[in-house]
Jmol script that loads the backbone (N, CA, C; Angstrom):
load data "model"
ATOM      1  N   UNK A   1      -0.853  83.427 108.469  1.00  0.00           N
ATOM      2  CA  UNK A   1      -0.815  84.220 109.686  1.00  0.00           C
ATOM      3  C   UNK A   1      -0.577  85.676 109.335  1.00  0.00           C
ATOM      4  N   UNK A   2       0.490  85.895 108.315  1.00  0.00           N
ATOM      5  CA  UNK A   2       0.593  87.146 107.911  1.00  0.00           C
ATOM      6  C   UNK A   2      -0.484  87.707 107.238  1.00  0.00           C
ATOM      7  N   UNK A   3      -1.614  87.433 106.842  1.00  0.00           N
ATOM      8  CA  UNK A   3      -2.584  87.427 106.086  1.00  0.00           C
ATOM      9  C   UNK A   3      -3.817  88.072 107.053  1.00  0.00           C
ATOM     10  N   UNK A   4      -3.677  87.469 108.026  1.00  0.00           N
ATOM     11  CA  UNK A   4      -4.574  87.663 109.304  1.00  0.00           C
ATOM     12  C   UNK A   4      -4.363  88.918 109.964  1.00  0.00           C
ATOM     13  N   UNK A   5      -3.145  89.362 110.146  1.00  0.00           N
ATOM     14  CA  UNK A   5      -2.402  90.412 110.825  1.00  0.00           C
ATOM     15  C   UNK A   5      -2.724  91.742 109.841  1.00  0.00           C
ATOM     16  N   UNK A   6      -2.469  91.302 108.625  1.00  0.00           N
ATOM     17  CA  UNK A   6      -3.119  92.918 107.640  1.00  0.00           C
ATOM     18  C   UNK A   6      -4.389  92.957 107.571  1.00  0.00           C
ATOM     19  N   UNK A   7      -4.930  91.687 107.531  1.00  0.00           N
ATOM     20  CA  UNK A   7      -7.027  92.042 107.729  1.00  0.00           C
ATOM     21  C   UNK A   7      -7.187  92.938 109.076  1.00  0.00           C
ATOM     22  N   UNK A   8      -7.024  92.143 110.275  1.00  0.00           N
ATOM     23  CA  UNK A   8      -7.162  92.899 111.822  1.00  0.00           C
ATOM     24  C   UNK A   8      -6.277  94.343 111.758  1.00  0.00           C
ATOM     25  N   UNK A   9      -5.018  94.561 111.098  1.00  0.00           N
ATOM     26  CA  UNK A   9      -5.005  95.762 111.062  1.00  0.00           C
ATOM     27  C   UNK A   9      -5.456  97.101 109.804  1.00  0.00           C
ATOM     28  N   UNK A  10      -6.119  96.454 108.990  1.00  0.00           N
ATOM     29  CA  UNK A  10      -6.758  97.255 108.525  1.00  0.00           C
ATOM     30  C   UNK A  10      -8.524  97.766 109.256  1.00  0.00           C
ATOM     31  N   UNK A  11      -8.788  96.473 109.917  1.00  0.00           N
ATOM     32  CA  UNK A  11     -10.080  96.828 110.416  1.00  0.00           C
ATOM     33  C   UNK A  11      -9.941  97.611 111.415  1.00  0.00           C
ATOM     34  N   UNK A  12      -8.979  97.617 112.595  1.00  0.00           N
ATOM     35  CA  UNK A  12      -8.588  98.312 113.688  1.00  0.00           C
ATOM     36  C   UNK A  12      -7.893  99.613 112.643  1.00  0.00           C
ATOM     37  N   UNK A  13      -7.645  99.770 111.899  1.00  0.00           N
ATOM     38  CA  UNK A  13      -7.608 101.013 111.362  1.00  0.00           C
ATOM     39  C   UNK A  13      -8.338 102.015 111.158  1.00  0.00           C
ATOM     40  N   UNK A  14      -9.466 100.837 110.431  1.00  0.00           N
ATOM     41  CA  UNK A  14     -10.720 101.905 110.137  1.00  0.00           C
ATOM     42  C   UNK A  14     -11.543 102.186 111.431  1.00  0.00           C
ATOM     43  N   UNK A  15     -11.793 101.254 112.588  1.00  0.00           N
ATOM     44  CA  UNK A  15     -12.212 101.257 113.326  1.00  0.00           C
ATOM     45  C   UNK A  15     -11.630 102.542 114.199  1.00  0.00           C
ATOM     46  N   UNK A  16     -10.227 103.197 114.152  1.00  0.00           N
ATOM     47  CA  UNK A  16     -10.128 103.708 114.863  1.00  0.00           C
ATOM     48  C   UNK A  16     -10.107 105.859 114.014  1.00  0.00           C
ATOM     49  N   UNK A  17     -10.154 105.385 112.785  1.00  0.00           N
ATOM     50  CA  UNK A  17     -10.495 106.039 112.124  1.00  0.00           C
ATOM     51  C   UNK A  17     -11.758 107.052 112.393  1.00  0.00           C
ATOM     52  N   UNK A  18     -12.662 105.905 112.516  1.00  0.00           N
ATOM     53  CA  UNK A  18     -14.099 107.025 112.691  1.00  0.00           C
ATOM     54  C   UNK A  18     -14.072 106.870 113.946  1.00  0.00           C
ATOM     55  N   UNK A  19     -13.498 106.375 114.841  1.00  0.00           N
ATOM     56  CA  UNK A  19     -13.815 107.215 116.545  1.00  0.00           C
ATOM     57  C   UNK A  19     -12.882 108.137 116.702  1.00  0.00           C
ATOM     58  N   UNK A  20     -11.990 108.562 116.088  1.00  0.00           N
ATOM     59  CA  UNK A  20     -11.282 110.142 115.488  1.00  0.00           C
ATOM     60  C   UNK A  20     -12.301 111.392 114.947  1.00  0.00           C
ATOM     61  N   UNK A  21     -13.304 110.546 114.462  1.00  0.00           N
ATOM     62  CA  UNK A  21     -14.365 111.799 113.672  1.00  0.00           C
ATOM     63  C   UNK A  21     -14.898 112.416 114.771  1.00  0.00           C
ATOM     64  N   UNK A  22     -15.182 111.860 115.820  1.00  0.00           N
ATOM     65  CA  UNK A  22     -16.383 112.153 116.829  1.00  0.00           C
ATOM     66  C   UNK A  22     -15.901 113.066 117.678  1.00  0.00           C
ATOM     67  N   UNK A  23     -16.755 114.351 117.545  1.00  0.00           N
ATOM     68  CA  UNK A  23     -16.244 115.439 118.030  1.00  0.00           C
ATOM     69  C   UNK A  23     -16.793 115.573 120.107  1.00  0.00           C
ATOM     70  N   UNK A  24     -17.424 114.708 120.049  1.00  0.00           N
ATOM     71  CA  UNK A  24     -18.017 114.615 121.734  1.00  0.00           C
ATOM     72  C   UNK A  24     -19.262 115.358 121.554  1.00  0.00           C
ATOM     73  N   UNK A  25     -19.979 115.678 120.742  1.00  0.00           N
ATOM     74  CA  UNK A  25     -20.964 116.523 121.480  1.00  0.00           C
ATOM     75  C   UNK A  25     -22.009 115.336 121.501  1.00  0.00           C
ATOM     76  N   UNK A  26     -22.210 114.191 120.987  1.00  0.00           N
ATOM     77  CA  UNK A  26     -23.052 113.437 121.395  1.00  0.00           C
ATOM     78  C   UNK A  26     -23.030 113.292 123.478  1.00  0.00           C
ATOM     79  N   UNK A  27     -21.834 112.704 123.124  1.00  0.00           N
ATOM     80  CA  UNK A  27     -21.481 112.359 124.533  1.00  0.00           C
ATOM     81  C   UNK A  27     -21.922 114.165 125.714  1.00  0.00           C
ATOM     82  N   UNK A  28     -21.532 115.332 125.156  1.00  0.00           N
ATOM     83  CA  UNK A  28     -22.118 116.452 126.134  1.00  0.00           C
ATOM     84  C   UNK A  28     -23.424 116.319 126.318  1.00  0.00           C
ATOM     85  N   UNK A  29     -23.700 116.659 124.896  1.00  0.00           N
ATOM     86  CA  UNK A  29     -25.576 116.014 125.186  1.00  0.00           C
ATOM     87  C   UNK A  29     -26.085 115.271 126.153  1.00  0.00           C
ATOM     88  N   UNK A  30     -25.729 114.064 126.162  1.00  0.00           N
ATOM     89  CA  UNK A  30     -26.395 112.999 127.378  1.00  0.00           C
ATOM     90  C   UNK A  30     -25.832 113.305 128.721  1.00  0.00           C
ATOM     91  N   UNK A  31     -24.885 113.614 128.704  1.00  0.00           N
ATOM     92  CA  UNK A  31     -24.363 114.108 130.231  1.00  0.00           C
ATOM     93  C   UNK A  31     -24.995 115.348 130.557  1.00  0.00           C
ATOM     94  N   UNK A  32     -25.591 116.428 129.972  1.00  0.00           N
ATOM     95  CA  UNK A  32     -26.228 117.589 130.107  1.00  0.00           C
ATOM     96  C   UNK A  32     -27.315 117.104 130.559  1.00  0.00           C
ATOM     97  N   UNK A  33     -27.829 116.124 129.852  1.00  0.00           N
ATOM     98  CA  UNK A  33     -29.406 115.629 129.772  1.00  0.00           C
ATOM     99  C   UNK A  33     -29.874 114.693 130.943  1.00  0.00           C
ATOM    100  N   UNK A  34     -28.704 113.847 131.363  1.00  0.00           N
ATOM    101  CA  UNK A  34     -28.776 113.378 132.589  1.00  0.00           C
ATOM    102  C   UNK A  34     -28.483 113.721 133.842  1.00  0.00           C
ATOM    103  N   UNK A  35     -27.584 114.545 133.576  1.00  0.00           N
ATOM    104  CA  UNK A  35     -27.464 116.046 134.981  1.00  0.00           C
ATOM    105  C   UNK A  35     -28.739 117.004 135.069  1.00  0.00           C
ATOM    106  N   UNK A  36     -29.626 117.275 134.025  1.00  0.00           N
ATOM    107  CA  UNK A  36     -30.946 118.022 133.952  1.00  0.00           C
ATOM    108  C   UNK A  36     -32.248 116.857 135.034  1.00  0.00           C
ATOM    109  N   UNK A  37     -31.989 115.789 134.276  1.00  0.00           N
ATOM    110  CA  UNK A  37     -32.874 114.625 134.780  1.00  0.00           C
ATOM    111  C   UNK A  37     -32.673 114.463 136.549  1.00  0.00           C
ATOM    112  N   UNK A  38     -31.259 114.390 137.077  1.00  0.00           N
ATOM    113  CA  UNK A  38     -30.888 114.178 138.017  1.00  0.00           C
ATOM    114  C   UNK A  38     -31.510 115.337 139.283  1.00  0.00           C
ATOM    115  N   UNK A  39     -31.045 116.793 138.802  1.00  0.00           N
ATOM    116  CA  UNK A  39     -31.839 117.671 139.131  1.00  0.00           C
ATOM    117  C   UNK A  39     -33.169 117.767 139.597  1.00  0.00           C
ATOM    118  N   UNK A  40     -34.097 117.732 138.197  1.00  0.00           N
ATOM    119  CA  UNK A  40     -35.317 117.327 138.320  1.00  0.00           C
ATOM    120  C   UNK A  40     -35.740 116.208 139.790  1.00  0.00           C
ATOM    121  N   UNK A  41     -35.283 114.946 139.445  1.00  0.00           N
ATOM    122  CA  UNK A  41     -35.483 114.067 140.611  1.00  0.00           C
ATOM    123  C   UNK A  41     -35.266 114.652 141.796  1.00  0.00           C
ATOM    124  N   UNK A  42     -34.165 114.751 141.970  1.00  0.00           N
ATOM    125  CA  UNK A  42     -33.695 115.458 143.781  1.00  0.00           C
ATOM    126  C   UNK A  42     -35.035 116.577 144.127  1.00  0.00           C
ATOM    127  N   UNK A  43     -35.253 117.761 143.043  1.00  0.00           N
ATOM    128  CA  UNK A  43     -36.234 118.394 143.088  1.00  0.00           C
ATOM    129  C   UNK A  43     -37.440 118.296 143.561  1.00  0.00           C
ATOM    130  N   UNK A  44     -37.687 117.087 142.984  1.00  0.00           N
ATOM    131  CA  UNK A  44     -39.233 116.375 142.938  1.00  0.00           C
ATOM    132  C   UNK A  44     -39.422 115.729 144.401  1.00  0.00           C
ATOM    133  N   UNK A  45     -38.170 114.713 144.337  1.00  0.00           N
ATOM    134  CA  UNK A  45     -38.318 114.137 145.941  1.00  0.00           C
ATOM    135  C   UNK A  45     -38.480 114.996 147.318  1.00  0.00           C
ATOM    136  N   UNK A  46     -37.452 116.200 147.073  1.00  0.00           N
ATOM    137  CA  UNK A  46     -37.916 116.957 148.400  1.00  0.00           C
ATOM    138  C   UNK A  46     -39.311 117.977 148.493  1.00  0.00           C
ATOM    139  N   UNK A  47     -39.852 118.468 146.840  1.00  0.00           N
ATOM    140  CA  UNK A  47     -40.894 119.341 146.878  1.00  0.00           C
ATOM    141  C   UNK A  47     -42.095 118.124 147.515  1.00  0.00           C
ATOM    142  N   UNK A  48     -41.820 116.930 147.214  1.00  0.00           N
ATOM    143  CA  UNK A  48     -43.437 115.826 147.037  1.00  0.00           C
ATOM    144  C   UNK A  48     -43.143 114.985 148.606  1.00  0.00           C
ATOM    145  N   UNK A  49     -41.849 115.161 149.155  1.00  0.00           N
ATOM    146  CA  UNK A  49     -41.257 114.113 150.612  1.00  0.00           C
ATOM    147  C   UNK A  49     -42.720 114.267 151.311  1.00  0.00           C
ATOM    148  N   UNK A  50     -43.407 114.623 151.894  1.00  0.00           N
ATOM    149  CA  UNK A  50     -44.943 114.612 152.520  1.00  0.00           C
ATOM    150  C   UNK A  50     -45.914 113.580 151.906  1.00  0.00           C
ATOM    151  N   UNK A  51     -45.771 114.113 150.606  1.00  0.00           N
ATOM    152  CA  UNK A  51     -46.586 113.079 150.148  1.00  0.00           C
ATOM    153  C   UNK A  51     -46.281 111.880 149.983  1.00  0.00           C
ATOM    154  N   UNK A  52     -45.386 111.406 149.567  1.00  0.00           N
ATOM    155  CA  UNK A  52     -44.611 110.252 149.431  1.00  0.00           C
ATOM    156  C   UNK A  52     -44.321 109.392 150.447  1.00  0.00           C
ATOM    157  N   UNK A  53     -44.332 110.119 151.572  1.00  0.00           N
ATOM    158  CA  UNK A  53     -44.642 109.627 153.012  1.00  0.00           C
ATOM    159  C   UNK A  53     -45.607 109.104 153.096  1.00  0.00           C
ATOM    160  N   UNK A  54     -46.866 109.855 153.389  1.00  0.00           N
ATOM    161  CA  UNK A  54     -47.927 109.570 153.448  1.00  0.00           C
ATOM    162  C   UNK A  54     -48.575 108.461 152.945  1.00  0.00           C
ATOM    163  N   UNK A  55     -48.442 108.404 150.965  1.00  0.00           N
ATOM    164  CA  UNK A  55     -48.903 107.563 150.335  1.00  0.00           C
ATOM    165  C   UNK A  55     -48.022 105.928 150.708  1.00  0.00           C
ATOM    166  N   UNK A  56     -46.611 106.021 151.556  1.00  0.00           N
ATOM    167  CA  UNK A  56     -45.840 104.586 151.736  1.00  0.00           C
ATOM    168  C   UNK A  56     -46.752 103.951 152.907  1.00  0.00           C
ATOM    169  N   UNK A  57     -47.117 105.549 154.183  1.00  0.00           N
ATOM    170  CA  UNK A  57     -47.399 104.907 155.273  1.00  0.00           C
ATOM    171  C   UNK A  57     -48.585 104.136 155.163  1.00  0.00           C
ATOM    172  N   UNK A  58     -49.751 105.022 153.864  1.00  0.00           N
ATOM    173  CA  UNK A  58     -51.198 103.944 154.053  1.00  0.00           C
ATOM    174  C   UNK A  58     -50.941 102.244 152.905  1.00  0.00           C
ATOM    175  N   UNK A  59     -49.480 102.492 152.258  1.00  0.00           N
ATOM    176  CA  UNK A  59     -49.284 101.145 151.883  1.00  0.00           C
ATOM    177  C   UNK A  59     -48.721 100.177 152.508  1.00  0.00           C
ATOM    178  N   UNK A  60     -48.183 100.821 153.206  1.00  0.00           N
ATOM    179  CA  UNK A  60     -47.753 100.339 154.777  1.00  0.00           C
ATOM    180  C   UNK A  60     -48.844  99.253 155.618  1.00  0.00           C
ATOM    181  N   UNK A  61     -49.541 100.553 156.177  1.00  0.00           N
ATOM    182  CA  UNK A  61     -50.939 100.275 157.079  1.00  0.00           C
ATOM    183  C   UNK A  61     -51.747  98.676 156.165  1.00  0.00           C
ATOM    184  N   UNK A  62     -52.116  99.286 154.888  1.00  0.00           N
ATOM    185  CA  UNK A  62     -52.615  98.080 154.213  1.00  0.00           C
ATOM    186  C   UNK A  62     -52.604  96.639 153.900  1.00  0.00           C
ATOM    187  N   UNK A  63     -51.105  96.907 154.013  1.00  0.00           N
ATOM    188  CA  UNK A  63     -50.406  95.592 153.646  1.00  0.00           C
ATOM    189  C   UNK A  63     -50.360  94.836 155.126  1.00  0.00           C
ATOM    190  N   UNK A  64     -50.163  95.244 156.043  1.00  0.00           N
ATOM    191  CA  UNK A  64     -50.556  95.046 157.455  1.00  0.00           C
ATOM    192  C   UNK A  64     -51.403  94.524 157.744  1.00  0.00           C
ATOM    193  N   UNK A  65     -52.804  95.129 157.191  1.00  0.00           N
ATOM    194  CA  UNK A  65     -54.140  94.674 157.853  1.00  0.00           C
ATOM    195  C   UNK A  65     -54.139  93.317 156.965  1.00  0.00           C
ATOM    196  N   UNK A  66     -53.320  92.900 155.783  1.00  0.00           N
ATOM    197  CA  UNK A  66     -53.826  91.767 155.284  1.00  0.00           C
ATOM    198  C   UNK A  66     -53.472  90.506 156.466  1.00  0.00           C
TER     199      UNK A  66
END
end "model"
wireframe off; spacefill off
backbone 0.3
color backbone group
């Protein structure tokens, strides 16, 4: 049992070792990148809302006439 307890805490050692290295900029990156993305969308939906209308109502209409 004592044997077990120095393996798991050497691995939770190292394990916590290199998530000490990590300075976050991975993590800014994707949050930048998905706040850019998010943007974009909202953007898109209100510049294209006409069209997007349009193109639901004749899938609309279509699916109807079946």
């Amino acid at each position: 049992m004592c044997g077990m307890n120095v393996r798991l805490g050497r691995w939770t050692g190292t394990l916590f070792d290199h998530v000490g290295e990590e300075d976050g900029q991975g993590t800014t990156e994707y949050a930048i990148l998905v706040g850019v993305l998010v943007v974009i969308a909202i953007l898109s939906i209100i510049t294209f809302k006409g069209k997007v209308q349009e193109l639901w109502d004749a899938i609309s209409s279509g699916i109807g006439s079946l």
